[in-house]
Residue, then its C-alpha position, 0 to 999 in steps of 0.5 A: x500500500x502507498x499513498x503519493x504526497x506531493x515532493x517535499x511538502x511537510x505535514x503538521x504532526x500531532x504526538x503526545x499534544x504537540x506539533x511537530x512538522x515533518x517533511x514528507x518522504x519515501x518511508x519502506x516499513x516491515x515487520x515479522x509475525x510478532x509486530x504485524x498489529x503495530x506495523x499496520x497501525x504505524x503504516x496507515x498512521x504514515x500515510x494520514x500524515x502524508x508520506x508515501x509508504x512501502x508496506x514490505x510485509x508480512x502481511x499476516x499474522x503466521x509466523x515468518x522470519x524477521x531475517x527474510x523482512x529486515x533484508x528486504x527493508x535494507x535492500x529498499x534502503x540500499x537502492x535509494x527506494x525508500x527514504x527512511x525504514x521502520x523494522x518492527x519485530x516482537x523486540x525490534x533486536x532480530x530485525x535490526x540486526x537484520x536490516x544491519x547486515x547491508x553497509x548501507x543501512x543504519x538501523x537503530x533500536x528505539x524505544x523512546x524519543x531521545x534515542x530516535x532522535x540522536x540517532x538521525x542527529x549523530x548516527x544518520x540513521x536511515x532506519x529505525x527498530x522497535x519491539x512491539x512486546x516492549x513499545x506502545x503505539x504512542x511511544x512508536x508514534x513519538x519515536x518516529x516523529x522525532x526520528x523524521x523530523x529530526x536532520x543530521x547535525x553535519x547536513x546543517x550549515x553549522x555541521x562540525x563534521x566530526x559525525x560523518x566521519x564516524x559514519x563513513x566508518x560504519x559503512x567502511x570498517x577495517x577489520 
């Protein structure tokens, strides 16, 4: 399922009684069995705010692997398909680790606001986990505002540089 907004356009979100604007963007969302409730939920709640959603799937509620969906969320991260991920699995730990496996991608786990935030501003996640046995679906609301509304600190022009170094390296190591 997707909904198409118009290019850059942002959308006035309300979470927890207040307004954060956000820019609209390509968001890709997966699940496994265990988080498939609030993968719906966050999904039609996307779309209702304006961005364009990739439902990635499953989209039953009999049992799958988280692998086989963090994959398939990293790939669309990987090639510029969608903007930004959500991984949703019973702990948010197995499919996050998934979605880890490609370079490209920078999944972090979350469970409340600060985290997803500092992980956009320092990190430059361009995903983000939750375990739906551990977040409720206002947290997960609150915690994917902050994650979109918030921009990485060197993409500012008063960006020090000192992250993306050390986000270069996330996609580089030397082992």
């Amino acid at each position: 399922m997707t909904a198409q907004p118009r290019e850059n356009q942002a959308s006035a979100v309300e979470t927890a009684g207040a307004i954060a604007y956000v820019r609209r963007m390509r968001i890709a969302i997966a699940s496994d069995h265990a988080a498939i409730d609030l993968k719906t939920e966050l999904r039609d709640w996307l779309i209702e705010q304006g961005h364009e959603v990739a439902d990635l799937g499953p989209e039953t509620n009999d049992s799958v692997d988280y692998p086989d969906f963090g994959y398939k969320l990293a790939s669309v991260i990987a090639d510029g398909t969608a903007e930004r991920g959500v991984a949703l699995c019973g702990s948010g730990l197995g499919i996050s680790m998934s979605a880890n496996r490609n370079p490209a991608v920078r999944c972090a786990l979350v469970s409340e606001p600060l985290s997803a935030s500092l992980a956009r501003e320092h990190n430059d996640a361009n995903c983000i986990a939750m375990g739906a046995r551990l977040t409720g679906s206002d947290m997960a609301k609150a915690c994917l505002t902050a994650f979109l509304q918030t921009e990485f600190a060197d993409s500012l022009p008063d960006g020090t540089g000192r992250h993306q170094r050390r986000v270069d390296k996330l996609s580089n190591p030397e082992f």
